[in-house]
Backbone as CSV, one residue per row, in Angstrom:
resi,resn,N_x,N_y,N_z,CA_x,CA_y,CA_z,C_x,C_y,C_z
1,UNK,61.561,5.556,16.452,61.685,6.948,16.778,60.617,7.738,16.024
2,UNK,60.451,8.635,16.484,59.566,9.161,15.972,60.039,10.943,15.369
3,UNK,59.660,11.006,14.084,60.256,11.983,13.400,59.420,13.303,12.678
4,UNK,58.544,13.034,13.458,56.864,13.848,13.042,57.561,15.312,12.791
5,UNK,58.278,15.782,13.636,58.606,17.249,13.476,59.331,17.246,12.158
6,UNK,60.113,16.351,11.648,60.948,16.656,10.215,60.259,16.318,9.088
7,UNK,58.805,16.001,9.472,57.839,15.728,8.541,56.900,17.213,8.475
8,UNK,56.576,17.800,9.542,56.140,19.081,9.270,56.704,20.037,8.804
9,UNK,58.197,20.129,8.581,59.001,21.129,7.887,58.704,20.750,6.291
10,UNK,58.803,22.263,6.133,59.125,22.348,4.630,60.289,22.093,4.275
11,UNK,60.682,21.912,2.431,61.559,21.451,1.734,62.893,21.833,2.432
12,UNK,62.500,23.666,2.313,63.790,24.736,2.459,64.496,23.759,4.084
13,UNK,63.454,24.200,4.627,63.910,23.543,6.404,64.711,21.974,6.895
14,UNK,63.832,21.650,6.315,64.685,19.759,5.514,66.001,20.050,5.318
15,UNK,66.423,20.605,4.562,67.664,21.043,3.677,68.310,21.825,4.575
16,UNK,68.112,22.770,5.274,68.816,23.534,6.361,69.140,22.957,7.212
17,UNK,68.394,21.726,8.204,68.420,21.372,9.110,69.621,19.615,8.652
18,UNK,69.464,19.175,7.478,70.578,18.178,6.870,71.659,18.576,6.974
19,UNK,71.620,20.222,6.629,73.152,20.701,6.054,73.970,21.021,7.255
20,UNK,73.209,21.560,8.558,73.198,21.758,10.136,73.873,20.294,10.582
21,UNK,73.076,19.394,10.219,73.477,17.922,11.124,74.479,17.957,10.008
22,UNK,75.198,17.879,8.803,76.301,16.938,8.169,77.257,17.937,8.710
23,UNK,77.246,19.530,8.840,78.351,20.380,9.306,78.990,19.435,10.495
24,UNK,78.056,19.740,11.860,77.976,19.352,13.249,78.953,17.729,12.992
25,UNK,78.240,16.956,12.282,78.543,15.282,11.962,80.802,15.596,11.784
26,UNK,80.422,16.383,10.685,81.823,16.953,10.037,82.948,17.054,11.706
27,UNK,82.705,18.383,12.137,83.295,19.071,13.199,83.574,17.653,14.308
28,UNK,82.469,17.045,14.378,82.679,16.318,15.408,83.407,15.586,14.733
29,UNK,83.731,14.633,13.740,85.047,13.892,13.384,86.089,14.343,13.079
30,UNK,86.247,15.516,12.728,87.795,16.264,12.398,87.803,16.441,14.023
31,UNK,87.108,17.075,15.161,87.515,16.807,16.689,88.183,15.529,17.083
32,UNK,87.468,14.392,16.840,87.470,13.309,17.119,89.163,12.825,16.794
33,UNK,89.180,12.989,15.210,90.557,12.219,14.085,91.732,13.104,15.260
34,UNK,91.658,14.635,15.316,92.515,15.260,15.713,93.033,14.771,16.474
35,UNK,91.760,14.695,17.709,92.528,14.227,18.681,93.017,13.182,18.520
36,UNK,93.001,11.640,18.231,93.645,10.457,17.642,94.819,10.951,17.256
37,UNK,94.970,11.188,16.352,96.333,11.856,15.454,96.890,12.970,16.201
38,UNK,96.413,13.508,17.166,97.618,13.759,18.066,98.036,13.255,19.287
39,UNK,97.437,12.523,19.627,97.500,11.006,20.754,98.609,10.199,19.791
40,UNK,98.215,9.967,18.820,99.618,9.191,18.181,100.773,9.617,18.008
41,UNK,100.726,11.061,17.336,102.355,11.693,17.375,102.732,11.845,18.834
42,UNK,102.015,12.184,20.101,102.465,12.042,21.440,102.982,10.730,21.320
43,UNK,102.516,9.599,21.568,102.815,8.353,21.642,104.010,7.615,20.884
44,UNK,104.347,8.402,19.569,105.514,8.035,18.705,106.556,8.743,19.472
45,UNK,106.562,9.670,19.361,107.199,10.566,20.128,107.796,10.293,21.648
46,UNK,107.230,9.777,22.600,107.171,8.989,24.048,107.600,7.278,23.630
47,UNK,107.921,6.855,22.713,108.271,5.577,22.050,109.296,5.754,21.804
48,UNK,109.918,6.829,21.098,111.363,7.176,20.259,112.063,7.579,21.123
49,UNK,111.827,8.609,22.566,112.411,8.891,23.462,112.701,7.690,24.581
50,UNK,111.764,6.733,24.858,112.009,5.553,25.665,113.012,4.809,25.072
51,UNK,112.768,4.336,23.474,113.609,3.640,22.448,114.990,4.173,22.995
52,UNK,114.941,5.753,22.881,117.015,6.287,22.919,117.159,5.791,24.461
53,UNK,116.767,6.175,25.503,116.897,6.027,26.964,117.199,4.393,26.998
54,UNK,116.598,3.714,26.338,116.883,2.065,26.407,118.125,2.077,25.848
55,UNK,118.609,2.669,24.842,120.133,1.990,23.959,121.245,2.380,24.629
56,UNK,120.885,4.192,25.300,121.947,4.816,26.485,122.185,3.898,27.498
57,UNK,120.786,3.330,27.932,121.312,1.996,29.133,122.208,1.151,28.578
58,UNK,121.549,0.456,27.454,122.883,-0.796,27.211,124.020,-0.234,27.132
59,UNK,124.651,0.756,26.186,125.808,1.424,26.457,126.409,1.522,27.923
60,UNK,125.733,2.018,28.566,126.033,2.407,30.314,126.748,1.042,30.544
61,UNK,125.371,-0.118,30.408,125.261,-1.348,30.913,126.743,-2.362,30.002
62,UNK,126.696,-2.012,29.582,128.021,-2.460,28.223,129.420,-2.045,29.421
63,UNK,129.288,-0.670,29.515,130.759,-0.049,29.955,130.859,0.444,31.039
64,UNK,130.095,-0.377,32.054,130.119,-0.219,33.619,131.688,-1.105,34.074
65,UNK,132.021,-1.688,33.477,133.352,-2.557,34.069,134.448,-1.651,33.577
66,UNK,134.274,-0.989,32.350,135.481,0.128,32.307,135.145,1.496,33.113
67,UNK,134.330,1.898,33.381,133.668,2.910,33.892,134.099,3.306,35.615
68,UNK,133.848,1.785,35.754,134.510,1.434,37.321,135.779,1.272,37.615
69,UNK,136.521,0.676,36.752,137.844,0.259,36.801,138.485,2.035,36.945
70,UNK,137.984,2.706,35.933,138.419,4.355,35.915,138.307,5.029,37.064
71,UNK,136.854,5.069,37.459,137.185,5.643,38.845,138.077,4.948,39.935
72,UNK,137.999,3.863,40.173,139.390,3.206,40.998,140.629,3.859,40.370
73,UNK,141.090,3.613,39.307,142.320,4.335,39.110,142.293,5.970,39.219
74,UNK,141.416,6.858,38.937,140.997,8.053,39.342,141.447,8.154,41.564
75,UNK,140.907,6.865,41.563,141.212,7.363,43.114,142.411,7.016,43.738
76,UNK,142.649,6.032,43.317,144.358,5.977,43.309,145.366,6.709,42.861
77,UNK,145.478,7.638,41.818,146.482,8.133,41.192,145.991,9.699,41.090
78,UNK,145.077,10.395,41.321,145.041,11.125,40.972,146.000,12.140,42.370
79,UNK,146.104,13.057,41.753,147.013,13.947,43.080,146.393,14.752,44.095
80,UNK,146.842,14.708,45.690,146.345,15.901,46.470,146.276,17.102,46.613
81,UNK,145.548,17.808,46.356,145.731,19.330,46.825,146.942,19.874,47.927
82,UNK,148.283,19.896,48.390,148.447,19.868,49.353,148.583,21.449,49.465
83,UNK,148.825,22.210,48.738,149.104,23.436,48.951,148.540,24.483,47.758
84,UNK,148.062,25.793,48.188,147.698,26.605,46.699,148.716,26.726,45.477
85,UNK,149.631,26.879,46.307,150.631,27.376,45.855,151.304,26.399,44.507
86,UNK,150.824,25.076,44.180,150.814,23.901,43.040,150.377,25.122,41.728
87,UNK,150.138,26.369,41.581,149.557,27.169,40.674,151.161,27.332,39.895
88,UNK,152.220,27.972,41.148,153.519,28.095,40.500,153.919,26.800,39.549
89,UNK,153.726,25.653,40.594,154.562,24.645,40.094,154.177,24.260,38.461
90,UNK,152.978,24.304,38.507,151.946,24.389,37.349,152.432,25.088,35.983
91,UNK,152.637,26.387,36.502,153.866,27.470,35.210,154.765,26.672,35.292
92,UNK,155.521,26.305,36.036,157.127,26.091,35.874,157.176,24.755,35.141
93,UNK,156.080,23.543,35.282,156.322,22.677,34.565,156.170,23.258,32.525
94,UNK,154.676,23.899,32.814,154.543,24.390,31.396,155.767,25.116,30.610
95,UNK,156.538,26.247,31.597,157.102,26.868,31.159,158.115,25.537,30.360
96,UNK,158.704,24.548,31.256,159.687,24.065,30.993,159.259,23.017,29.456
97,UNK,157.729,22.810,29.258,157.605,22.184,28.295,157.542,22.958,26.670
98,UNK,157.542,24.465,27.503,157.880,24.995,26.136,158.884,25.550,25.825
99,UNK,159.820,24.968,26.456,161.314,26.211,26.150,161.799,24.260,25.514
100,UNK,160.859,23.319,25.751,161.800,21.806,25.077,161.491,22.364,23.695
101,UNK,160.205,22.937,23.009,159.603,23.086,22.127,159.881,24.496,21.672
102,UNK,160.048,24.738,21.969,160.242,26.355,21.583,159.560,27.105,21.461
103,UNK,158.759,27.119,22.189,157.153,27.807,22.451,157.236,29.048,23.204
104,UNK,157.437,29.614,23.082,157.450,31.444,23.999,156.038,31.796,24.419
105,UNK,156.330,31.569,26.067,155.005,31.270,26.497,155.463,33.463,27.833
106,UNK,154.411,33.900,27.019,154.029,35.644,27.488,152.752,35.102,28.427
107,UNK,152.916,36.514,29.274,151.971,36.845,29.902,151.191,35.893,30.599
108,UNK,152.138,35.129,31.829,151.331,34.353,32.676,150.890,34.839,33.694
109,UNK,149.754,33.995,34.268,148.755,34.683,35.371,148.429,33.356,36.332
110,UNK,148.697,33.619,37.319,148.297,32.368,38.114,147.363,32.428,38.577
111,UNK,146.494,31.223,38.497,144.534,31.760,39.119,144.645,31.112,40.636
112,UNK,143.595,30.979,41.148,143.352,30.424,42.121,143.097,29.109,42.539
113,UNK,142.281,28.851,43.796,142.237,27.615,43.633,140.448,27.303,43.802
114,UNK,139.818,26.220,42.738,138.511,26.481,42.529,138.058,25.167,42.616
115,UNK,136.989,24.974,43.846,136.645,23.341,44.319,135.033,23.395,43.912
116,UNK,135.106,21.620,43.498,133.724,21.495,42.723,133.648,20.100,43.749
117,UNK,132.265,19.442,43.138,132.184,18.366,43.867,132.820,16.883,43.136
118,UNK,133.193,16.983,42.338,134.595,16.117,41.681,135.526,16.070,41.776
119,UNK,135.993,17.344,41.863,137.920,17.578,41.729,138.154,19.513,42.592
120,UNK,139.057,19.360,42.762,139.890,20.803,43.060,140.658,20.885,41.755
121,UNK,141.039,22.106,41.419,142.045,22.376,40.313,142.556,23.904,40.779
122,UNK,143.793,24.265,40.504,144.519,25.586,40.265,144.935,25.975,38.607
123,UNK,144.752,26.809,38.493,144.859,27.376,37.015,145.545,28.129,36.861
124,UNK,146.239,28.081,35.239,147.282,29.318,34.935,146.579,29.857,33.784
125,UNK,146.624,31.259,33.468,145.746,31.453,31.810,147.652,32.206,31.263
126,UNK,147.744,31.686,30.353,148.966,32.594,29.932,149.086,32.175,27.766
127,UNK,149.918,32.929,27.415,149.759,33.089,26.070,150.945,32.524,25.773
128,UNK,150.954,32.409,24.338,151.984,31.538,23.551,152.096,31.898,22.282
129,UNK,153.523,31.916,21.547,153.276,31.946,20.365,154.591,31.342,19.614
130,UNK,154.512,30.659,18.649,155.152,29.339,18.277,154.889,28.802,17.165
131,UNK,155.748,28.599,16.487,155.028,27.647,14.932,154.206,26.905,15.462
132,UNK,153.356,26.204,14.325,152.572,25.321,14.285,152.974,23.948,15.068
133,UNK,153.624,23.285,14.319,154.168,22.069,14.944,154.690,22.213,16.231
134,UNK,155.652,23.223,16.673,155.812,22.937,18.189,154.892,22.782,18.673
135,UNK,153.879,23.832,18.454,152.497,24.026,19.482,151.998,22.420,19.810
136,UNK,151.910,22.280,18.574,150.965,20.617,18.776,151.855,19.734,19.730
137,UNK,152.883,19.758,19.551,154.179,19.140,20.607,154.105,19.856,22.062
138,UNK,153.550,21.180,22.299,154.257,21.555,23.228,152.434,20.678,24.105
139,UNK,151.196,20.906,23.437,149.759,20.716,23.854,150.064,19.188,24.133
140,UNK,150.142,18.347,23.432,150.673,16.795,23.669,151.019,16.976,24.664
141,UNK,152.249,16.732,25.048,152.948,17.079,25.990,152.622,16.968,27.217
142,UNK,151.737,18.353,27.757,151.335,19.153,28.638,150.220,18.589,29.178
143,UNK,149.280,17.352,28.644,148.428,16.824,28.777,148.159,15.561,28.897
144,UNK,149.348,14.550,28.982,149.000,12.859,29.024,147.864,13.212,30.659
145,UNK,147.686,11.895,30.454,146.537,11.180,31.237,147.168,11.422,32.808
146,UNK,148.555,10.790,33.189,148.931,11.002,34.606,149.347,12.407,34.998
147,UNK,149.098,13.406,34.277,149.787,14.742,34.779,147.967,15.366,35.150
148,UNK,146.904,15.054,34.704,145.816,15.616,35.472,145.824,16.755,35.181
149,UNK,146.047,17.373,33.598,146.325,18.828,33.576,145.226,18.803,32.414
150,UNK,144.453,19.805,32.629,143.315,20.008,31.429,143.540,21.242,30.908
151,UNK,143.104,21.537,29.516,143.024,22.839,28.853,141.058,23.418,28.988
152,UNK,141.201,23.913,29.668,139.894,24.897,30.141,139.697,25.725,29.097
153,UNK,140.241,26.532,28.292,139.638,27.252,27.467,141.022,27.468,26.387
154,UNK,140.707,27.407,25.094,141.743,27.675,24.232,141.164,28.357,23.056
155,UNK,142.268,29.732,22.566,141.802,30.535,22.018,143.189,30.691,20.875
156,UNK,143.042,30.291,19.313,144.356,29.845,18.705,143.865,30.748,18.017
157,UNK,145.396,31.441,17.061,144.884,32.448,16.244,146.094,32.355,15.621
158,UNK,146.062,32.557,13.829,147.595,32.976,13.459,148.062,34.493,13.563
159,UNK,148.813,34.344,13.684,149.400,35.780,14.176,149.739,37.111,12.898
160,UNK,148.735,37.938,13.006,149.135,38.809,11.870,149.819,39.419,10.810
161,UNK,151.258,39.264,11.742,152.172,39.928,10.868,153.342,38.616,10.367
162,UNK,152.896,37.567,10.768,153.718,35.989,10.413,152.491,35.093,10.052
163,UNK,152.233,35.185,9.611,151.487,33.555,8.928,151.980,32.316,9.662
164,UNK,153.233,32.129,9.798,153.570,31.205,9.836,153.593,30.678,11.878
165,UNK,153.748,31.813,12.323,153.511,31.983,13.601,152.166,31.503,14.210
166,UNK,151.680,30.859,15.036,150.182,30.848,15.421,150.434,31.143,17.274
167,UNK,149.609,31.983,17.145,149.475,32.928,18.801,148.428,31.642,19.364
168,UNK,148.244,31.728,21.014,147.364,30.806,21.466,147.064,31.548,22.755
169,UNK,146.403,31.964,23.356,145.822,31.812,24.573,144.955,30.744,25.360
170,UNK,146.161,30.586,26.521,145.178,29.219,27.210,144.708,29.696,28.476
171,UNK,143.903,28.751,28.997,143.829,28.381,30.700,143.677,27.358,30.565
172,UNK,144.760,26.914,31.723,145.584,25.555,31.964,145.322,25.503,33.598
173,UNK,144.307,23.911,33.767,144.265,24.081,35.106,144.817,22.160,35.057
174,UNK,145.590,22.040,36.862,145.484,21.227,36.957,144.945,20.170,37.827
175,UNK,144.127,19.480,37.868,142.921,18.848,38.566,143.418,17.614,39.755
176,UNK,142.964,17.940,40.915,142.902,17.663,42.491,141.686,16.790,42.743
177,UNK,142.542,15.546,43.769,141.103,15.211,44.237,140.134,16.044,45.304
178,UNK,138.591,15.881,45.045,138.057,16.638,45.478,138.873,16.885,47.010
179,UNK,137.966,17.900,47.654,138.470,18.241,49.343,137.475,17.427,50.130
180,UNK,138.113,16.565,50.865,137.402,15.844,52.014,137.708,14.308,51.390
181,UNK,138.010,14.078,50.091,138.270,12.694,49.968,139.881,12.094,50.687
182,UNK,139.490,10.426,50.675,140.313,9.978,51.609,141.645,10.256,50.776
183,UNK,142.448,10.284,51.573,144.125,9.946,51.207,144.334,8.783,50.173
């Protein structure tokens, strides 16, 4: 190569034009590293997320025979929608599980009836207030596995002027097979 021009510069120019190329030299490897080192945290990152997505499969892949077995019994046992009107029956069972318990169940409201692509359900929102221990007796209860009755929203509070009292507001719905599934 030929370098005639960095031979006609003076000292000062030499020195300007070194300090020019080691800057430039600089910039271009901190460009260079950056990008690397952030190609790698992408890549760790896209590794650790594949890694979780792989262990969720085996899990899946683990508990597909209970998974299945559930929905078969889901489609067997679960109950029909036959009428709106399952909203009453709905209070009257609750009511009756808290007068076993002694649960003083105020201010019931019967909701409607609200279809998803899983299940139908009718809902009651109504209040309660009851020692402690019944409550937990009366919630047990009100909820095994074959009654298909879920607590949608629960709002527990002890009650101001009793300590010993705890107030509850629920919505209590109970869950239908979807509409259009077979008999």
């Amino acid at each position: 190569m030929n370098f005639s021009f960095f031979e006609r510069m003076n000292k000062r120019e030499r020195m300007l034009t070194l300090g020019v190329a080691a800057v430039l030299f600089l910039l271009v490897n901190i460009a260079i590293w950056n990008a690397l080192l952030g190609r790698s945290v992408d890549l760790r990152s896209d590794w650790a997320a594949r890694n979780s997505a792989r262990t969720e499969q085996k899990v899946y892949l683990r508990e597909y025979d209970m998974w299945t077995h559930r929905a078969e019994w889901l489609k067997k046992h679960q109950p029909i929608l036959a009428d709106p009107a399952e909203a009453s029956s709905l209070l009257t069972r609750l009511q009756g599980i808290g007068n076993k318990y002694n649960v003083q169940i105020e201010n019931p409201q019967l909701g409607g009836v609200e279809k998803t692509p899983t299940h139908q359900s009718v809902s009651d929102t109504l209040e309660t207030k009851s020692g402690w221990e019944p409550l937990v007796h009366f919630l047990y209860d009100a909820q095994h596995p074959d009654a298909f009755i879920v607590f949608e929203s629960t709002n527990l509070m002890i009650d101001s002027s009793d300590p010993t009292v705890m107030r509850g507001r629920f919505k209590i719905a109970k869950w239908f097979k979807p509409a259009g599934a077979p008999k």
